[in-house]
Phi, psi and omega in degrees: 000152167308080157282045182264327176307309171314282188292351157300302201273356191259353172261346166289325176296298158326303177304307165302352196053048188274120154267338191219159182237074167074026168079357179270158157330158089357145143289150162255087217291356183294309184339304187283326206278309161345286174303345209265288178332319202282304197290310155006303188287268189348299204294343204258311185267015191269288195318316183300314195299295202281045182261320201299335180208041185227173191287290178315344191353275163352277168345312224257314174313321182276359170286287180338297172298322193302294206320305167336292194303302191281342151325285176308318170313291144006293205295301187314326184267015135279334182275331142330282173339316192270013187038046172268017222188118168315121168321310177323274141006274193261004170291294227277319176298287210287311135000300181282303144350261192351295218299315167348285186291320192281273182346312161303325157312344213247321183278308164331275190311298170330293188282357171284314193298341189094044176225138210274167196238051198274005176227027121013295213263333189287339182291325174266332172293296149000313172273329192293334221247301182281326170303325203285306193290328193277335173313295206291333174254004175237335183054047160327296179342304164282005163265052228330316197258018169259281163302000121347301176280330163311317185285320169308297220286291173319324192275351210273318178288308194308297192293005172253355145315291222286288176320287209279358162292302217288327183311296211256029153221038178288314198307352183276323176237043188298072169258170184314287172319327183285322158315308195273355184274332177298311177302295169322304205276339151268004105357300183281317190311303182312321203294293198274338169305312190295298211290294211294352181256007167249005175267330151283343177223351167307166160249331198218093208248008203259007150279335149332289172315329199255338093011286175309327174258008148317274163317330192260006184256313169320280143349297212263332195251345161277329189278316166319300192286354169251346161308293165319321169277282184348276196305281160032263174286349119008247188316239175028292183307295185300350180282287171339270194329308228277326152299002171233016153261103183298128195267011146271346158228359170069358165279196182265115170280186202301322181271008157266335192304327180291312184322304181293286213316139140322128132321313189246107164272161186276160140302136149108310209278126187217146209218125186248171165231146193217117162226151179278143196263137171090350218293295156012276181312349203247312153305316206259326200253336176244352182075174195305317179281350171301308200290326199276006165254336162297300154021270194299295164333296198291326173282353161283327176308313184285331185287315170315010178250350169255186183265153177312263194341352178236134189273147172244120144189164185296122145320320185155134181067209160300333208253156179265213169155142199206128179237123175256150188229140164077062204212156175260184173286334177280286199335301183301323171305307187313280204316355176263334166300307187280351175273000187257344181268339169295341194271318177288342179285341192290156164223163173216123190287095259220148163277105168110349179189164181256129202247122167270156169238189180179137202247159144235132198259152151244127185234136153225156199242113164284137192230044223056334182350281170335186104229024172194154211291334194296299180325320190299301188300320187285343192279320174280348178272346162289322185284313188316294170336296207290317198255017171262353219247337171292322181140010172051178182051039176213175180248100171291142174233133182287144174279201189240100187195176181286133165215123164304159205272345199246355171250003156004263185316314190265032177256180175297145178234160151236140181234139197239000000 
């Protein structure tokens, strides 16, 4: 933001001798204008580091730079002020900033939501480009409380870009943070819109200023700190996925499968075992990689064959487990029929012939019997025996009857 207005009103205030407000202290604004640089410096050197490993690079680098311009901008028009610096001069650099600095915020915030900028660039040349033709026939510049306001206005739109980027494209990454960063960056958006209207339309505006950028600096160092929880919780997020994905097929493995899964189960709730027949003989006679593309394959196969709603995932090895919710006992049968016939239909390419697979399932059907996944499970890892211990390429099914967790293995199976 333009501080000259600010450091105008803290040498008027010295000249006149005003200490007080309204039976209260002053701010002590060299202090804050101190701090304002310090947070400034911070957002360019927190963005630059976690630019260093994070997804967003790009996103965070161009925060940097935003932070950078209006730093500088920042630092020239105190120095202006102190009259170490042609007015002529340093109106015109820190402007050019401004115009600079706000738009990369915007362009920054935009690729933190994931949303592509693919006219990024086009954007600050276009504004830098109107401002530049209206600086030259109006010399807007030289007016402190004009440009002032150009600068409010700009910064005041750019964080409500930011904000409504960050908003209406949460759902791709809905963490908490990123809710509340969205909130800030419409706080400042509100701050400096508010600043730039008592600055146009005030008579008397520079305490209204020197207040406002209290609050937008307050602002500026919030924004740091959730710009950091964003990327953060991030990183976080992908650690969570990536343990609990099997990286050879990209589904979920036994510890997301316990996760999703009910504890407490239902009627209606059903559980297959999948194991691929042979794979030992298959591995060893076509090799490992041959056997981590058959895998691969087969948990794609089983997956077109379910509902959003059913869970898949590697079990261990060849085998799968797959839990359906709300389903009859024909549902659960049909769907074990049609992965055994998609899986047989699969082909693979082999030196000298081409190699079929071919799977066996075990299923059970909660009939109430049950109450809890282990039990489900065990009842379908029993059906599987029977139907691998049968001749493979069939489906054993638990019947519908009571069965304790400890009598399993010796009750009746049907096998299809």
């Amino acid at each position: 933001m333009d501080i000259s207005n600010i450091l105008k009103a803290e040498r008027y205030a010295g000249i006149n001798g005003i200490d007080r407000f309204e039976g209260r202290s002053e701010l002590h604004l060299p202090t804050i204008v101190s701090i304002y640089y310090t947070v400034l410096l911070a957002g360019v050197v927190l963005f630059l580091q976690l630019s260093v490993r994070a997804v967003e690079r790009t996103a965070l680098r161009q925060l940097a730079a935003s932070y950078l311009f209006i730093g500088i901008g920042s630092v020239i028009a105190g120095m202006g002020m102190h009259q170490k610096l042609s007015h002529a001069h340093w109106t015109v650099v820190t402007m050019f900033l401004g115009v600079t600095g706000y738009p990369l915020l915007v362009i920054g915030f935009r690729g933190l939501a994931l949303k592509r900028t693919r006219y990024g660039i086009h954007l600050i040349a276009v504004l830098f480009l109107a401002v530049t033709v209206v600086s030259l026939f109006t010399e807007i510049w030289l007016n402190d409380r004009v440009r002032s306001s150009v600068f409010h206005i700009i910064a005041g739109i750019s964080l409500l870009l930011s904000s409504i980027a960050l908003f209406y494209n949460r759902r791709v990454d809905p963490v908490i943070s990123r809710l509340v960063l969205s909130i800030v960056l419409a706080s400042g958006s509100a701050a400096f819109l508010l600043v730039a209207g008592h600055l146009i339309f005030a008579d008397s505006y520079l305490n209204a200023l020197k207040y406002g950028f209290t609050l937008q600096l307050f602002i500026n160092f919030l924004m740091i700190i959730y710009t950091y929880g964003v990327v953060k919780d991030r990183i976080e997020e992908r650690l969570r996925v990536a343990s609990e994905t099997d990286v050879l097929t990209g589904i979920g493995n036994r510890r997301w499968f316990a996760k999703v899964c009910p504890s407490r189960i239902r009627k209606g709730d059903g559980v297959m075992m999948i194991d691929i027949d042979h794979f030992k003989p298959i591995n060893d006679t076509y090799g490992h990689q041959f056997g981590d593309t058959a895998i691969a394959k087969t948990a794609y196969t089983i997956q077109q064959s379910l509902r959003p709603l059913d869970r898949l995932a590697r079990y261990g090895g060849e085998e799968f487990v797959l839990f359906m919710s709300g389903v009859t006992r024909e549902t659960l049968s049909d769907a074990a029929g049609r992965i055994r016939e998609k899986v047989r239909m699969m082909r693979f390419e082999a030196p000298y012939q081409d190699v079929r697979i071919t799977v066996s399932i075990g299923t059970c059907w909660n009939d109430s019997s049950f109450t809890d996944m282990e039990q489900l499970q065990a009842a379908a890892d029993a059906a599987l025996y029977e139907a691998k211990t049968s001749g493979r390429d069939r489906t054993a099914s638990w019947p519908l009857k009571k069965v304790q967790a400890n009598d399993l293995i010796g009750s009746k199976l049907t096998v299809s």
